[in-house]
C-alpha positions in Angstrom: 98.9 140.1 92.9 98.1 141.3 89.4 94.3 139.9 89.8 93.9 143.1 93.0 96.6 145.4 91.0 94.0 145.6 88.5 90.0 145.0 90.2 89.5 149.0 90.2 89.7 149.4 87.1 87.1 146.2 86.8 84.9 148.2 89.3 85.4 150.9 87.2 84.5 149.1 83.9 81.6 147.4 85.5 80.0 150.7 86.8 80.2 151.9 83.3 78.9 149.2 81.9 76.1 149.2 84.1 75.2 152.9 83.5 75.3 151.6 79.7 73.1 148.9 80.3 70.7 151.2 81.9 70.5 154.0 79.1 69.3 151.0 77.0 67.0 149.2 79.4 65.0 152.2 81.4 63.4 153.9 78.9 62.0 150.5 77.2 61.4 149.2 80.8 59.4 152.7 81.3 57.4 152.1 78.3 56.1 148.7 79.1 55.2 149.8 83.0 53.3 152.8 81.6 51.1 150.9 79.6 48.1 149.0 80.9 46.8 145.5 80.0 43.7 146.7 78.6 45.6 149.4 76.0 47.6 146.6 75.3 44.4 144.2 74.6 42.9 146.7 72.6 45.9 147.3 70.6 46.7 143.2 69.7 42.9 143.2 68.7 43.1 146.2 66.2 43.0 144.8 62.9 45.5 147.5 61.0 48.2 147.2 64.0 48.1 143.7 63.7 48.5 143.5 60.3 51.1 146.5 60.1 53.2 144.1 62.3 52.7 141.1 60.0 53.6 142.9 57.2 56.5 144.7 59.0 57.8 141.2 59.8 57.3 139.5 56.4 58.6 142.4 54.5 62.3 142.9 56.4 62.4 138.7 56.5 61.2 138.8 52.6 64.1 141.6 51.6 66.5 139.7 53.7 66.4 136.2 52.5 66.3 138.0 49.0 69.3 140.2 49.4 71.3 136.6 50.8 71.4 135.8 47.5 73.9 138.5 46.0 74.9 139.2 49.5 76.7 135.9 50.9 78.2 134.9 47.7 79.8 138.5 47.5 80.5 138.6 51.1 83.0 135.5 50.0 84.9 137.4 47.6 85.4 140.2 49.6 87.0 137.8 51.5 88.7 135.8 49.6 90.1 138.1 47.0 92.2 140.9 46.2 91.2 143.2 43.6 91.8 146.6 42.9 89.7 149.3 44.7 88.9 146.2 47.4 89.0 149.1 50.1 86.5 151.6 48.1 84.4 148.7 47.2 84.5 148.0 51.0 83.5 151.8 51.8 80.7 151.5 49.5 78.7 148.5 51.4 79.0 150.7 54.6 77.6 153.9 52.8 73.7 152.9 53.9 74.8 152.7 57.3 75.8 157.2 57.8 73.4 157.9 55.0 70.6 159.8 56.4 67.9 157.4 55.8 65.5 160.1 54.4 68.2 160.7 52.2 68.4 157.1 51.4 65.0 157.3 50.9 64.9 160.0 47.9 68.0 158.2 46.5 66.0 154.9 46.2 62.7 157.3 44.9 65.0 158.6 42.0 65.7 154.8 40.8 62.5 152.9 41.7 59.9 155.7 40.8 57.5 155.1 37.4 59.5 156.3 34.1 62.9 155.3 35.8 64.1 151.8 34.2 63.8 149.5 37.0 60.4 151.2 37.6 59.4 151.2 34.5 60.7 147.4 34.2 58.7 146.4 37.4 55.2 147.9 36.0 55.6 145.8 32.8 56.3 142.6 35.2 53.4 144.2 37.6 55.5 144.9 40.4 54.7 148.0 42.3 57.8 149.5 44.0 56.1 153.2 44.9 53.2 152.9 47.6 54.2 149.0 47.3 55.5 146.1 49.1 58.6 146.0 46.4 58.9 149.0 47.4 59.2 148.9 51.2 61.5 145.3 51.0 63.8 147.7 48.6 63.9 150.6 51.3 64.2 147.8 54.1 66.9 146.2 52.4 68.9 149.3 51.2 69.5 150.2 54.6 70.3 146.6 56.2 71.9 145.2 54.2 75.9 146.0 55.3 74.9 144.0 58.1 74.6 141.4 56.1 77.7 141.4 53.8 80.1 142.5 56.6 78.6 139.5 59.4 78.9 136.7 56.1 82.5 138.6 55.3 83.8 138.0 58.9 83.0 134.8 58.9 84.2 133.9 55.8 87.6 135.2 56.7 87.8 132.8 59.4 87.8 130.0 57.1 90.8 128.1 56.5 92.3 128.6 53.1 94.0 125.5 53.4 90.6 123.7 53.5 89.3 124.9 50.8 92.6 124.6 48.8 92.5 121.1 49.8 89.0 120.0 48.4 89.9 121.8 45.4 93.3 119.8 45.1 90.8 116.9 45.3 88.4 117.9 42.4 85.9 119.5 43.7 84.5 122.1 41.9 84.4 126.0 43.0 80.9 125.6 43.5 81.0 122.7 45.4 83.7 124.2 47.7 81.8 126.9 48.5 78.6 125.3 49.6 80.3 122.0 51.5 83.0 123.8 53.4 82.7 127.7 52.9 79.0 128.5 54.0 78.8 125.6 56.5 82.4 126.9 58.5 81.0 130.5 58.5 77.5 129.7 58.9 78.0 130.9 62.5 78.5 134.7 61.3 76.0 134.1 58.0 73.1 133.4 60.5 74.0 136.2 62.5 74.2 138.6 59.8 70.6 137.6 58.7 69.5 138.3 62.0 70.9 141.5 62.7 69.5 142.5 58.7 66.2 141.7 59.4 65.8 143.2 62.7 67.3 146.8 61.3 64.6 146.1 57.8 62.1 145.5 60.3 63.2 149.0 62.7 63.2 151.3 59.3 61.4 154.7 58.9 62.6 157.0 57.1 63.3 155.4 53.8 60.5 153.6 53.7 58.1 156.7 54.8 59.2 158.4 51.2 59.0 155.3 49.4 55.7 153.8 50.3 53.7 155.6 53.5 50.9 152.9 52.3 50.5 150.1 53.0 51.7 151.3 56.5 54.6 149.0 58.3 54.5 149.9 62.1 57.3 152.4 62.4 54.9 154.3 60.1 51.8 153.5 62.0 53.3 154.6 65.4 54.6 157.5 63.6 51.0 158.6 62.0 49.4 157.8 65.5 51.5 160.1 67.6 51.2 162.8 65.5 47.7 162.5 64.8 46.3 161.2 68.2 49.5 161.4 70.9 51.5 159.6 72.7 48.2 157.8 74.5 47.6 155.9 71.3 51.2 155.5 69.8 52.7 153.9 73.3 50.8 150.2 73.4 51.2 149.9 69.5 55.1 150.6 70.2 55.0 148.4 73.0 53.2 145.4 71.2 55.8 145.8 68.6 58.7 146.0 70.3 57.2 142.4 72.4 57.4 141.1 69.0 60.4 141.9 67.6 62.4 140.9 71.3 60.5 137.4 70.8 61.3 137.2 67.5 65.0 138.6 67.6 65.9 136.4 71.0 64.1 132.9 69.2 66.5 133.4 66.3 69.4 133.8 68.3 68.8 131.0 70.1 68.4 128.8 67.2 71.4 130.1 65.4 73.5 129.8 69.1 72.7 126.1 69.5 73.2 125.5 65.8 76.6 126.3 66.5 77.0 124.7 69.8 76.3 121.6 68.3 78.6 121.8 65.5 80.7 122.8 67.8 
């Protein structure tokens, strides 16, 4: 009685859904069908789209695995502990989510340009932020990275205190804790934060158009193709990209899905 009480509304949510589902899917589906296999050819053998795409991927999957670092163990205490201004704190790892990310760009130009300390730190250690690959993984990173810390935070929260409390009633060490039972319970939400991070490093523009426009990741590319040449040119370069990243994206998400069916 309840189940046909309530199957409008499921027709109802269904149709929306659907007409979601194909806002997403009909312009990428359009893009594909409008380009032919021999623009497509063409584009896979072009030397500079081919390696834009390399370093595209490298560079998001480089800033990522660096940012996990600071990111996973901080994700834990945002968890875990109370602390005054938690909330603020908490506010400020969205913030490179509704910057503008031209504005984030400039904002990251002000700290990481020559004569700034960290600039000025990275040419004595021969790291080149501006027109550089430090420079794009910074970018890439400053605007993925909430993905990150709130994913790792999520799953941390799902944690047990009591098992942790437990191994530490045992002896083991903080450390110890938090590598046998901490990261390994959560590691469901860490993989998935990595994932999603390195797909939105790898989608960036703006930020890392003002930081370095050379060497050219692909959202650049496409960007300086359209403009100088038209849509003609720009479309199987987007296309070959976006095959990429879906093959990519979908791969990792299968590997961290049966990860956790197994543990499981």
């Amino acid at each position: 009685m309840i189940i046909s009480r309530i199957e409008p509304m499921h027709l109802i949510f269904a149709a929306l859904g659907g007409a979601l589902l194909l806002f997403i899917v009909a312009p990428l589906a359009g893009m594909f069908l409008n380009v032919g296999k021999a623009e497509l050819s063409e584009a896979a053998a072009d030397p500079e789209v081919t390696g834009s795409i390399r370093l595209t991927l490298l560079s998001s999957m480089g800033a990522t695995l660096i940012a996990a670092i600071g990111a996973v163990p901080f994700a834990w205490i945002l968890a875990r502990k109370d602390f005054p201004f938690k909330r603020l704190v908490n506010g400020i790892v969205d913030l490179p989510i509704v910057i503008p990310h031209s504005a984030a760009g400039i904002a990251l130009l002000g700290v990481l340009a020559p004569g700034t300390p960290v600039g000025s730190l990275g040419e004595r250690l021969g790291v080149t932020f501006i027109g550089g690959i430090a420079g794009i993984m910074a970018a890439m990173a400053f605007v993925s990275i909430p993905f990150l810390v709130n994913a790792a935070r999520d799953g941390f929260a799902a944690v047990p205190v009591r098992l942790e409390q437990a191994a530490l009633n045992l002896g083991a060490s903080p450390l110890r804790v938090f590598l046998t039972i901490s990261v390994p319970m959560a590691w469901r939400s860490i993989i998935s934060g990595l994932v999603l991070m390195w797909a939105r490093g790898m989608s960036e523009f703006g930020a890392v158009l003002i930081i370095a426009y050379h060497p050219m990741i692909t959202p650049v590319l496409i960007y300086e193709r359209f403009g100088a040449f038209g849509l003609k040119y720009a479309r199987p370069v987007t296309v070959l990209f976006v095959a990429v990243c879906l093959v990519f994206f979908l791969a990792l998400r299968m590997i961290a899905g049966r990860r956790s069916h197994v543990e499981g």
